[in-house]
N, C-alpha and C positions, 0 to 999 in steps of 0.2 A: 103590810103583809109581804110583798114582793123585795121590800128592803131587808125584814127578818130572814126570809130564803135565799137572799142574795147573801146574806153574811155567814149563815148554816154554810151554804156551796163554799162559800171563800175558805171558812174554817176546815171545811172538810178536805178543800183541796190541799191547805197546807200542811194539815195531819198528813194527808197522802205521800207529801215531799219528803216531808220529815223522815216520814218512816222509809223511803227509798234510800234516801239520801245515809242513813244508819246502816243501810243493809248489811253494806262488808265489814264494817267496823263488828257488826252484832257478832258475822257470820265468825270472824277470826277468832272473837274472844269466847265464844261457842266451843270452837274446835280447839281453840289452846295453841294454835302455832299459825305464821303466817303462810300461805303458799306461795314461794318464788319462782316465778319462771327462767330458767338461764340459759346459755349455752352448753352444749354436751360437750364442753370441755375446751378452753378457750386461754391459754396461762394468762394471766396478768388479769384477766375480769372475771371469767368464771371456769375453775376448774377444779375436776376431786382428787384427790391423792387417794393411794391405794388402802385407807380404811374409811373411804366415803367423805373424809372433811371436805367443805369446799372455803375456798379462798378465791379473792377476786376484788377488783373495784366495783363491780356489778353484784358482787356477794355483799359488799358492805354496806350496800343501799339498803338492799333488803333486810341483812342484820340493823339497822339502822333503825327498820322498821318496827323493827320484831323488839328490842327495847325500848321503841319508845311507847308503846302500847304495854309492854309486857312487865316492863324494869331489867335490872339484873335479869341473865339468864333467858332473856325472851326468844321464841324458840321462832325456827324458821324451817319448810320444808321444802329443799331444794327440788326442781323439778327442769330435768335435763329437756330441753328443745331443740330440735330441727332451724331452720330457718323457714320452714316452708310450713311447719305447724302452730308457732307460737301464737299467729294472733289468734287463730282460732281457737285455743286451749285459753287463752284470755276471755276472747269472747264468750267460752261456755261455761263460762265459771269453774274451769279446772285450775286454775289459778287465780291469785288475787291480785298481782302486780307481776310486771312482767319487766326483769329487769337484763337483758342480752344480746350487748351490744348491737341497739338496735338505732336505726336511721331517724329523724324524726320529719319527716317530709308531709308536704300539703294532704296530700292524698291519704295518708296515713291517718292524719288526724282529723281528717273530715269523713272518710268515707267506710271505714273500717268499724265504727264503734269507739274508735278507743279516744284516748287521752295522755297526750306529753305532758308530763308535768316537770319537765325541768333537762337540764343537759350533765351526765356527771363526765363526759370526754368531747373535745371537739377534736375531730376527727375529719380524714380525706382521705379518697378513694387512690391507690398507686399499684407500681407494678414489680413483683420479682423473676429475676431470669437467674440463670447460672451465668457466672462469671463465664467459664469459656466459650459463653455467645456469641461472647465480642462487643454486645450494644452496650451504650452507655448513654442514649436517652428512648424514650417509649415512641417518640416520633421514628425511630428505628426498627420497628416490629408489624410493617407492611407483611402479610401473610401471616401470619403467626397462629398456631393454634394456642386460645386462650382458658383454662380452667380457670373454674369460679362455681358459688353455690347458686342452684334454684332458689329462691323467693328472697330475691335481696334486692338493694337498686343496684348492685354494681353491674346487671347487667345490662340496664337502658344505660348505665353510664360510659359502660366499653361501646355501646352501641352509638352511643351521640361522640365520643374521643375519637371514633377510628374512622365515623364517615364525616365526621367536623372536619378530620387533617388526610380524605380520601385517601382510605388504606382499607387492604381487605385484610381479615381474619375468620376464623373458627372458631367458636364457641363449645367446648369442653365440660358441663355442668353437672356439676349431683348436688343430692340432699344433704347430705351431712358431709359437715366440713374435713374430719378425717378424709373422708372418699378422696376430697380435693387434693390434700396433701399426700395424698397416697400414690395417686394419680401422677402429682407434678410431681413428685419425686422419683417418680419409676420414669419419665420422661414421656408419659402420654401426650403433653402440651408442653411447648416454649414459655408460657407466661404464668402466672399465676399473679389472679389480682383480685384485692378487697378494699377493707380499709388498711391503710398502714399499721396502724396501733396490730391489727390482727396480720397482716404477714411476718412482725415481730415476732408475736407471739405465734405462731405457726412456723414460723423460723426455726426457732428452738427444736420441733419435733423431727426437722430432717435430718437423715442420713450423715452428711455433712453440711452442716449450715454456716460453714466456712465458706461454702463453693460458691454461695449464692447471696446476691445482691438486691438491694435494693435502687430501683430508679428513682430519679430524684423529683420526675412532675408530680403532682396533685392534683390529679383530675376534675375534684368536686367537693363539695361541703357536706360533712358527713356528723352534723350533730348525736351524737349516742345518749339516748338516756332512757329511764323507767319510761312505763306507760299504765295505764287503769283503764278500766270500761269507764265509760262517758256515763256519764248521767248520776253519778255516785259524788255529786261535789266533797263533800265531808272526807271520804277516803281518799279522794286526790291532793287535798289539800294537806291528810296526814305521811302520806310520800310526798309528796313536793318541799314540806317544810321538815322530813326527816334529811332530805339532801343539803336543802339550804341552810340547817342546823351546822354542819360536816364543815361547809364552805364559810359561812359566818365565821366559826369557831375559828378557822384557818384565820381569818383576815384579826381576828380580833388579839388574836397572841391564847386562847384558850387550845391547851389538847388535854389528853387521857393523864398524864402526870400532872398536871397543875389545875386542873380543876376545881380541887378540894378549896385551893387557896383564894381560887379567883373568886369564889363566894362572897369573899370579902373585898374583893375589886371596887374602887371607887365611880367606874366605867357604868354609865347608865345602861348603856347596851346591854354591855356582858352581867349587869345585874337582871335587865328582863328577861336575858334568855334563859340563865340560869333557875328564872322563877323567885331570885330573891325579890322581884315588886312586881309588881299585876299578875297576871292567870291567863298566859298567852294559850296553855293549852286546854284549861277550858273549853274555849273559843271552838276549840275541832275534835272534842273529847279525847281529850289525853290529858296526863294527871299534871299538874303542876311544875314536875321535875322531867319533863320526859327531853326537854335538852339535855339537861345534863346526864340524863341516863344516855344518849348517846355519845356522847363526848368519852363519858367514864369507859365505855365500855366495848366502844366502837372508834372513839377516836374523831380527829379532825380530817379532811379533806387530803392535806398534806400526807398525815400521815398514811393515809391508804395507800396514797397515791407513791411516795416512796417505797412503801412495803410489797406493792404487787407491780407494780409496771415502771420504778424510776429507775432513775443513771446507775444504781445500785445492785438490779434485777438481772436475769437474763435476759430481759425485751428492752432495756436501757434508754427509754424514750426520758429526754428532757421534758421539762414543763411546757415550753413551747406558748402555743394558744391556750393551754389548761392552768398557765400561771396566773396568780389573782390579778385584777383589774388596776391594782395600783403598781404591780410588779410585771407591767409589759405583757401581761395576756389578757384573755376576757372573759376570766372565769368571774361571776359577778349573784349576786343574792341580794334580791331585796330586805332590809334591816329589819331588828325587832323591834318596830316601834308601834 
């Protein structure tokens, strides 16, 4: 008797799991589009043009998403964040992946609810002045007043840089990142400091961004990538392997032109991923082809990364640390096997 109620309990709990564990998957295919959380406007990761399109390397994660759940055509519904609101709007289910150029630190991932599932920029925290300041390293900005946003690390990280190398400054901060830029460029503050990837892009929107420089230290480690509520394995696993789809592809010689062809590839890999042998997605409910639906449609790694934030762009960032594993960076995806 006590053995049959033990295995009742056990059965019941893993219905229990099961069905948590579908939640968002149910909830997205429910609702017919994904919800992504982004930056209110951020050039090279996430930002809209003036009839609402957004573009981005943080856009294409979530488009990433959004086909490989969906197919063709899978739809995504952008949702502009704060820095100071986004985990909470994750947390309450106002979104379903939160994809905005976000930190991924201890604290974050333990204490918050949420869940890193993967890195799509490595990134590090630096500093812009105006050229006519004179400095030409951040060890030179003893008093400084510093603008920067509320609810990010950069600002324990100016707080540990400036009394690590014992200098005093000012702290300058708003909510939204415009403010900032608004802010440093009307010259309320000497500094303006984030991540690099993001004073680039933030670059762009000043006045003259001829006038102004970037310094050359790297404060800190600044991994960026999606994140999920905790406790949803199933849907973490479907962003995590929608990223590592992008970057595989990259490393594999697959993108959005050659696809068709690589079907026929003798490459055991690029045969699983494709779905020409086994049922990798199956495995986290998604159809058979949902690699290839993001390749087709969404492209590879490289190409994003050229098309919104490369040597090419306005924010002209090299590959750097974001070049593959074999080509001098550490951008890196466990295989399909």
């Amino acid at each position: 008797m006590k053995f049959t109620k033990a295995i009742v309990a056990a059965a019941a709990l893993s219905f229990i799991g099961v069905t948590a564990q579908a939640q968002t998957l149910e909830a997205v295919k429910s609702r017919g589009h994904v919800l992504c959380g982004v930056s209110q406007g951020l050039p090279g990761f996430s930002n809209p043009d003036d009839k609402g399109n957004w573009t981005g390397i943080d856009v294409d994660v979530c488009r990433a998403v959004g086909v490989a759940i969906f197919g063709k055509g899978g739809k995504v519904k952008f949702v502009p964040l704060s820095a100071k609101e986004r985990f909470t709007a994750l947390q309450s289910g106002e979104i379903d992946v939160l994809s905005r150029n976000t930190t991924w630190t201890f604290s974050r991932d333990n204490s918050l609810g949420l869940e890193f599932v993967g890195v799509n920029y490595y990134d590090g925290q630096g500093f812009m002045v105006r050229k006519d300041l004179g400095v030409k390293s951040a060890k030179e900005l003893d008093g400084a007043a510093v603008c920067t946003n509320t609810g990010t690390t950069t600002e324990l990280n100016v707080a540990d840089y400036f009394r690590g190398n014992k200098m005093e400054y000012k702290v300058v901060a708003f909510e939204k990142a415009d403010e900032v830029v608004a802010a440093y460029d009307s010259g309320r503050c000497d500094v303006y400091t984030t991540d690099r990837s993001g004073l680039a892009a933030q670059r762009t929107k000043l006045k003259n961004p001829d006038d102004h420089m970037v310094l050359p230290e790297i404060i800190s480690k600044e991994p960026l990538g999606p994140a999920v509520r905790h406790g949803d394995s199933q849907w973490g696993d479907i962003v995590r392997w929608s990223l590592n789809t992008m970057i595989i592809a990259e490393e594999l010689g697959v993108h959005s032109g050659n696809v068709d062809e690589m079907k026929t590839s003798s490459n055991p890999e690029i045969k699983r991923m494709l779905g020409m042998e086994a049922n990798f997605g199956e495995q986290i409910g998604l159809g058979q082809d949902f690699a290839y639906n993001i390749i087709k449609n969404v492209g590879n790694y490289a190409q994003s990364y050229n098309a919104h934030v490369g040597p090419n762009t306005p924010l002209k960032l090299d590959r750097g640390l974001n070049a593959l594993w074999n080509n001098g960076g550490i951008l890196y995806a466990p295989p399909f096997r």
